[in-house]
Residue, then its C-alpha position, 0 to 999 in steps of 0.5 A: x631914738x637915733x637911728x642910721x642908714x645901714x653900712x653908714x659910718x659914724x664918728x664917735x669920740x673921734x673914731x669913725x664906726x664902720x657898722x658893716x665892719x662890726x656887723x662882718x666881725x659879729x658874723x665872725x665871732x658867732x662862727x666860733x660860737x659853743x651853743x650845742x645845748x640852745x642851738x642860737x650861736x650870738x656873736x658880738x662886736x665893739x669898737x673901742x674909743x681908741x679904735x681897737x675892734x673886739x669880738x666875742x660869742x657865746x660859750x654855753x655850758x651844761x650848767x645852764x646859768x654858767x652860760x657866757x653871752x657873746x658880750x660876755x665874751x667880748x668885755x673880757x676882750x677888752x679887759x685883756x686887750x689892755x681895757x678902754x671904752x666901748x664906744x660901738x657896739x652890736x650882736x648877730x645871731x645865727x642868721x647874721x641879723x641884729x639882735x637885741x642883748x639881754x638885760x644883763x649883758x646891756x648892764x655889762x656894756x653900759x659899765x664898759x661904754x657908758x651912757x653914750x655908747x652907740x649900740x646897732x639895734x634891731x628896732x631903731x637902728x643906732x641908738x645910744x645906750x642911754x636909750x637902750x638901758x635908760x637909768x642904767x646902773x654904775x660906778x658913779x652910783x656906788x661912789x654915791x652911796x660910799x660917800x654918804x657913808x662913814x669910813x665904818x659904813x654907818x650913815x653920817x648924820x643919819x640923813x638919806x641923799x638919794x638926790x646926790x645918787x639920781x644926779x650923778x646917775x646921767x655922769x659915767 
């Protein structure tokens, strides 16, 4: 895994990741954080290939399983913001330290950032997501299996390409 000193700036697709910037919005994001039912308010932070910053907390809920991660929150920033690429990411919790996102939220970010998303985690320093969720799943693996199937969804020519889906899996 690759890994940064910490407050080290990065450039990625032309942007430049201030880490102690995403980390301070993160920090923000957890002090709006609705967690009265786990007491661990988590607050995210990205920055967007075109170099918008967007924040997120978690918002719990009675419903436990209607909970929202602080990444949740923050993808629906980017989808309202206008959309766009992830292309920095981290999360704190209630202390400011770095966390790791839960599985769910990893599949949320890697289909908003791809596989070369810079992730801040808390064993390795800057990784790429890629590293963080290897084999991730996307887009690209859908687009696989509707191309081997026919406009009615049966399989054309009764055969199983899954060597087409394995190669398209490492192309966001």
């Amino acid at each position: 895994m690759s890994s940064e000193p910490e407050g080290t700036d990065v450039v990625v697709d032309r942007v430049t990741v201030d880490w102690d910037g995403l980390r301070t919005a993160a920090r923000e994001a957890m002090g709006r954080a609705y967690a009265p039912y786990s007491g661990y308010p988590v607050g995210a932070a990205g920055l967007t290939t075109d170099g918008r910053l967007l924040s997120g907390c978690n918002v719990e809920n009675a419903a436990y399983g209607v909970t929202l991660c602080a990444e949740c929150s923050l993808v629906s920033a980017l989808v309202m913001s206008g959309g766009g690429r992830l292309a920095a990411f981290t999360c704190v919790n209630a202390d400011g330290d770095v966390i790791a996102p839960c599985g769910r939220c990893r599949q949320l970010l890697w289909e908003h950032g791809g596989p070369d998303m810079l992730i801040e985690t808390a064993w390795a320093g800057i990784a790429v997501m890629s590293e963080v969720l290897p084999g991730g799943f996307g887009p690209w693996d859908l687009a696989a299996v509707e191309s081997s199937r026919g406009r009615d969804g049966s399989r054309e020519g009764g055969r199983d390409d899954t060597s087409e889906a394995t190669e398209k899996r490492e192309q966001p």
